[in-house]
C-alpha positions in Angstrom: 273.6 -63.0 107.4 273.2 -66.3 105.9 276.9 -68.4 104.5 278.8 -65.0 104.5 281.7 -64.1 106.2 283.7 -60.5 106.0 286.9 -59.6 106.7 288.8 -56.1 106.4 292.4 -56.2 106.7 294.0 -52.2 105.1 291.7 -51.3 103.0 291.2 -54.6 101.5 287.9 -56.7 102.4 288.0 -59.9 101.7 284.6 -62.3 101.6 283.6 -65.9 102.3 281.2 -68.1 100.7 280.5 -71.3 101.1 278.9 -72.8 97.6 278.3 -76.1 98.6 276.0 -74.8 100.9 271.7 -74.1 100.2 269.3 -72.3 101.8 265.9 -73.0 99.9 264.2 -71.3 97.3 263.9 -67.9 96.8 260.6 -66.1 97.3 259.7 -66.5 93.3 260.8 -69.9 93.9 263.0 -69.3 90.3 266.4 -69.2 92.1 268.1 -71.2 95.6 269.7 -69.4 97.7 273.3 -69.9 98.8 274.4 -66.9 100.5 272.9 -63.1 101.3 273.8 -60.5 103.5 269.6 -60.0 103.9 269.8 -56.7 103.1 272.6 -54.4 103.4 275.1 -54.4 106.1 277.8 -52.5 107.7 281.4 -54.0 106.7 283.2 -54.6 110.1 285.1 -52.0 111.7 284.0 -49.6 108.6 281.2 -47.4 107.8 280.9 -48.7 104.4 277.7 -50.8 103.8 277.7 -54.3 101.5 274.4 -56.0 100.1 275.3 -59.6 98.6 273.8 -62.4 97.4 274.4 -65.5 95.4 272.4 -67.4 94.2 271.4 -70.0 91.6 268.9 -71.1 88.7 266.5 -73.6 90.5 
């Protein structure tokens, strides 16, 4: 994962982004990324799955 951080407290999941933060452009080269799961992901202690990303116009 890339600028993303999960937590799960209850039922509630809370996430973190940081969106001063850049990783390059994407693979059009259209957007820049700031955060992604790459792909999706199990949510801590859950069986649940998450696929995120944020990004921007370039």
């Amino acid at each position: 994962m890339k600028n993303v951080e999960m937590t799960v407290e209850g039922t509630m999941l809370t996430i973190r982004v940081d969106l001063s933060k850049e990783f390059g452009p994407s693979s059009t080269g259209k957007t820049i990324i700031i955060a992604s799961t790459e792909g999706n992901v199990t949510i801590p202690n859950r069986q649940e799955k998450i696929g995120l990303n944020v990004y921007r116009k370039k």
